[in-house]
C-alpha positions in Angstrom: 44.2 60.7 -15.8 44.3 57.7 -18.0 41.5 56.3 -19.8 42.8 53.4 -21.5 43.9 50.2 -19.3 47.2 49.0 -20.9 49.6 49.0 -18.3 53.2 50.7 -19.3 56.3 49.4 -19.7 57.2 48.9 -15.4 58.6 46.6 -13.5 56.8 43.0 -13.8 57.4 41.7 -10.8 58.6 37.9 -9.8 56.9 35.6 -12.4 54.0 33.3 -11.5 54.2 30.9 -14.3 50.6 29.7 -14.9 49.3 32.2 -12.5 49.1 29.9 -9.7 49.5 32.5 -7.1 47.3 35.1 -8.4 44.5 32.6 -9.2 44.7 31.3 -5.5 44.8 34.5 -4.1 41.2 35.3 -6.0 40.0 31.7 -4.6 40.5 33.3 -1.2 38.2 36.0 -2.1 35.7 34.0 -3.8 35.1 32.0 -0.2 36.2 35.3 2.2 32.8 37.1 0.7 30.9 34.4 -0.1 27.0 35.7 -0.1 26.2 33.1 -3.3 27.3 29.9 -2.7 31.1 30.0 -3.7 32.0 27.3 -5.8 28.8 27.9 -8.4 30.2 31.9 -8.9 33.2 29.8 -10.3 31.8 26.6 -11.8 28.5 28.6 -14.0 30.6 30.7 -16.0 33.1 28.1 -16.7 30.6 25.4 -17.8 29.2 28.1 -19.8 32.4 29.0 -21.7 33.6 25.1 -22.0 30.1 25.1 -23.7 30.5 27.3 -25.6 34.0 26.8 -27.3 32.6 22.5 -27.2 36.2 22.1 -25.2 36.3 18.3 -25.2 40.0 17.8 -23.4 39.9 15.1 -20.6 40.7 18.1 -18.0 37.9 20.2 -19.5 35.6 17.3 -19.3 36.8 16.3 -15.6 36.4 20.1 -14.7 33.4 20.5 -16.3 31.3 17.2 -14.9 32.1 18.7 -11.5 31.1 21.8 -12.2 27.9 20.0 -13.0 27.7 18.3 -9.7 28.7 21.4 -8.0 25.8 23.8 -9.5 23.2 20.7 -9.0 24.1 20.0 -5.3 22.0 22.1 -2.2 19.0 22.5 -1.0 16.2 23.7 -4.0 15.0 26.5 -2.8 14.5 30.1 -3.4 17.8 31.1 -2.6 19.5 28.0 -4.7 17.3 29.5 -7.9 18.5 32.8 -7.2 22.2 32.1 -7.1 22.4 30.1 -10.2 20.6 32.9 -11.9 22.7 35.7 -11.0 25.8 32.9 -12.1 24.5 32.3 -15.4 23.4 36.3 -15.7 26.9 37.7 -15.0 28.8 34.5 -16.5 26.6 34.6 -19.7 27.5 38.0 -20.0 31.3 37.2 -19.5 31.1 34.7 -22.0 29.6 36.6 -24.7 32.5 39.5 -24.2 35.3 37.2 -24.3 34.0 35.7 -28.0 32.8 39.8 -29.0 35.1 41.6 -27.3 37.8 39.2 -26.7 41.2 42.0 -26.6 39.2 43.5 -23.7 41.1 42.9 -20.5 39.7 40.4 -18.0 38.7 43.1 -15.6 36.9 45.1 -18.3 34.9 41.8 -19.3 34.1 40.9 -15.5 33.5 44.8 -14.6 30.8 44.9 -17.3 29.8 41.6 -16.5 28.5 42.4 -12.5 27.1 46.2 -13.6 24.7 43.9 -16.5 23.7 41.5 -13.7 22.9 43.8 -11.3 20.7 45.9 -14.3 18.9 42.8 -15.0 18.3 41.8 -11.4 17.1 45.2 -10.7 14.8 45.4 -13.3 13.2 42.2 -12.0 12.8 43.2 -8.6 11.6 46.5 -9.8 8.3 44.5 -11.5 7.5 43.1 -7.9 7.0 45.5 -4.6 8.1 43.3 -2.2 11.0 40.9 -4.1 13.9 43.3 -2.8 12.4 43.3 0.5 12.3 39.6 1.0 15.4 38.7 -0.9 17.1 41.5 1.1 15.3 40.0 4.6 16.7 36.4 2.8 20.5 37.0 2.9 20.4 39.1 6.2 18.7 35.9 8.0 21.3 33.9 6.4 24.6 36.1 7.6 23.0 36.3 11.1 22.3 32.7 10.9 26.2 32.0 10.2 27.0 34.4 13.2 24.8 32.2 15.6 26.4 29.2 14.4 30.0 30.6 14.7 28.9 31.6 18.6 27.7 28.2 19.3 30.5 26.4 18.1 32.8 29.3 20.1 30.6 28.0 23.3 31.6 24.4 22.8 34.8 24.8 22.1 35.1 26.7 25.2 33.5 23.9 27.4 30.2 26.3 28.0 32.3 29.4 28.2 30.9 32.1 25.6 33.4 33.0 24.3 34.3 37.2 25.5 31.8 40.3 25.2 34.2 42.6 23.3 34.8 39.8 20.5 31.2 39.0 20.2 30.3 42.1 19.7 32.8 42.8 17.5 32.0 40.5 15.4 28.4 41.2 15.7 28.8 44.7 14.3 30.8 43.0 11.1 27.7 41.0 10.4 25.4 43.8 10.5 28.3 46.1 8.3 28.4 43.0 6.1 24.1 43.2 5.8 24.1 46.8 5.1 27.0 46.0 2.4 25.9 42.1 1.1 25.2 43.7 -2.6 29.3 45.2 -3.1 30.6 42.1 -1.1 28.2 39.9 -3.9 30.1 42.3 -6.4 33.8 41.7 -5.2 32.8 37.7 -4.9 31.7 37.3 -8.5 34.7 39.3 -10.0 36.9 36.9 -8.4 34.7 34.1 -9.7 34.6 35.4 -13.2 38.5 35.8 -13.3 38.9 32.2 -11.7 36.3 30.7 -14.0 38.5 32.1 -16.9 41.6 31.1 -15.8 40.5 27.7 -15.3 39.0 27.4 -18.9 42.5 29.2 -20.3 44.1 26.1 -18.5 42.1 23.8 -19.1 40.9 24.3 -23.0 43.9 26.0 -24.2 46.3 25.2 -21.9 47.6 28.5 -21.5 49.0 30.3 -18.3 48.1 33.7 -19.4 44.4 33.8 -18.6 44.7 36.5 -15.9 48.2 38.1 -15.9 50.2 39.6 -13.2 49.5 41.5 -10.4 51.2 44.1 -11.2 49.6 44.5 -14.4 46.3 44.6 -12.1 44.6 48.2 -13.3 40.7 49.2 -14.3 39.4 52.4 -16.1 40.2 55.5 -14.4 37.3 56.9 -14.8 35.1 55.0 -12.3 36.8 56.8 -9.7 33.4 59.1 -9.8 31.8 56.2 -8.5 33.5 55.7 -5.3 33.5 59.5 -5.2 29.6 59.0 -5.9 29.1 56.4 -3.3 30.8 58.4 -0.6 28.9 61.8 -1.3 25.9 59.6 -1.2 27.2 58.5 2.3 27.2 61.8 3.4 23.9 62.4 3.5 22.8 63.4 -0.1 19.5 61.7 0.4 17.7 59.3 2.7 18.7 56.0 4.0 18.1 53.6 1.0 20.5 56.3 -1.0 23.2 56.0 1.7 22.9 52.2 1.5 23.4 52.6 -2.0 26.5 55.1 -2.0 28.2 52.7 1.1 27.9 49.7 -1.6 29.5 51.6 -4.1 32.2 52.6 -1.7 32.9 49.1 -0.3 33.1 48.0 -4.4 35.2 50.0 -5.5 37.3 50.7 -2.6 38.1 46.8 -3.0 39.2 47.5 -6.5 41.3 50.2 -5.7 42.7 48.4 -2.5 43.6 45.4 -4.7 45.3 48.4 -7.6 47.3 49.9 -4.0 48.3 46.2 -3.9 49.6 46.3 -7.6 51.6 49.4 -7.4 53.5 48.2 -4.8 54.4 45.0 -6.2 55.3 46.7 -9.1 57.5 49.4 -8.2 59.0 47.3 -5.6 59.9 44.8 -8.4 58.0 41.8 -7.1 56.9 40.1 -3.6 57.6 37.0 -1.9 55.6 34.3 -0.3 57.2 36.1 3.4 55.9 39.3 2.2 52.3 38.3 1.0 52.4 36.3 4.5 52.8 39.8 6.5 50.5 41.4 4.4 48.0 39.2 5.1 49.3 39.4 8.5 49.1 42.8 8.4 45.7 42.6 7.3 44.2 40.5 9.9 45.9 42.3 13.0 45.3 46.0 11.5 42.4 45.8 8.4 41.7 49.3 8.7 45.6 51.1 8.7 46.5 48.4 5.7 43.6 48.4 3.5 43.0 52.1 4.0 47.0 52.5 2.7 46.2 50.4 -0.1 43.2 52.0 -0.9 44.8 55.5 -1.4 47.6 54.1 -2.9 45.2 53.3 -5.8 43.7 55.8 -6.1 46.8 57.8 -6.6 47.6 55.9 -8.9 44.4 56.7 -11.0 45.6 60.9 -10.7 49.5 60.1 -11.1 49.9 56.9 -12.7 53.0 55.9 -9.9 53.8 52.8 -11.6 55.2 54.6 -15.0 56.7 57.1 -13.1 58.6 54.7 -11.2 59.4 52.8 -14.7 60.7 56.1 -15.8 63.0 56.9 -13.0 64.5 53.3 -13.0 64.9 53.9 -17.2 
């Protein structure tokens, strides 16, 4: 098992000069989990590193009066408060690696980033009974909320039809799945963010491409494979419900990770993916999410054990 995260010497893959493709594909993330409201996950830590670095290029100012705009906008209310915080937690945090630690990869700086937030957070809610309770009661409303709205505008669309049992309830049980789960799918959201953010200030400030590689580089510390392995014994039933809550959040975040490392191997050994292929795999995704991700998934995770992609560089050499 490795511990370091340099990737070896293996196939790179097409090129995506400026990182276009990866940095859309995290967009797509950012919005696909959105529990915070998207766009300030992506606009806080990069107003906080253009402020930090006093980046005055006419893109970086652009960029960052929007980002102003964007973290003002909504409705002030608990929720608004709360969402900026945990922005300007996990971004300040980000920020203050890349100056300190700056040869750390993105991944490490982000990875870091989320565990400090949720620390922080915790300790907070920890001082007051009831404050994981209602902000818990807060984002559940909100997800069923969303699903109500998607079922009314089904029923209009559909001339007064609502729309068939077996995709409402389908659909049902992802919200709930998505309740139980809101804190890993907050985690997954704001690692996207974070890398976004930074590749936006890399293009921005320094007008560099390199902000957050290749996929195929894509790789984390092997060692947190204990805790998926700790979130799914937790699953199992070492403890009562709010532990199995716990352990399924830990499984969903890290499964992500490792689905997105699956992902990486195979654009690395196969030497590099088209537009068609990311197209079927997103096909692939949508018409069988469990078969596909579940592949990836232990793909990666093979790869922490047996490190596939030099293995495969070494045959090829």
């Amino acid at each position: 098992m490795r511990t370091d995260e340099a990737m070896p010497d293996a196939p790179q893959g097409r090129s995506d000069a400026g990182g276009w493709r990866t940095a859309a594909v995290l967009v797509a993330i950012v919005f696909a989990t959105s529990i915070a409201q998207p766009s300030v996950l992506i606009a806080v830590p990069f107003l906080t590193l253009v402020g930090a670095t006093g980046s005055r290029g006419r893109g970086t100012v652009l960029a960052a009066a929007a980002a102003v705009v964007l973290i003002a906008s909504g409705v002030r209310d608990g929720v608004w408060y709360a969402e900026r915080a945990w922005a300007l937690t996990a971004g300040g945090v980000f920020v203050g690696l890349s100056f300190a630690a700056p040869r750390w990869p993105v991944t490490s700086r982000a990875l870091t980033s989320i565990f400090s937030a949720f620390a922080c957070f915790g300790a907070v809610l920890s001082l007051r009974g009831d404050a994981w309770r209602t902000l818990d009661w807060v984002v559940s409303d909100r997800l069923r909320a969303g699903f109500t709205t998607w079922l009314d505008a089904m029923t209009v669309l559909r001339e007064g039809q609502a729309p068939p049992q077996t995709l409402v309830s389908a659909i049902y049980r992802t919200v709930e799945a998505q309740v139980a789960v809101f804190p890993a799918l907050l985690a997954i959201e704001t690692m996207a963010g974070l890398a976004v953010a930074w590749w936006l200030y890399e293009r921005l400030a320094r007008g560099s491409g390199s902000g957050i590689g290749l996929l195929a580089r894509f790789r984390f510390n092997d060692h947190l494979v204990w805790i998926m392995v700790m979130g799914l014994a937790f699953v199992a039933g070492l403890g009562g419900d709010p532990v199995a809550r716990l352990g399924a959040n830990l499984a969903v975040f890290m499964a992500a990770l490792y689905a997105v490392r699956g992902l990486a191997v195979g654009v690395s050994v196969s030497g590099g993916v088209s537009f068609l292929g990311y197209t079927m795999i997103a096909l692939g995704v949508l018409l069988a999410a469990p078969v596909v991700v579940g592949f990836a998934v232990l793909l990666g995770v093979a790869d922490t054990w047996l490190d596939l992609r030099a293995r495969a560089a070494s045959i090829a050499s």
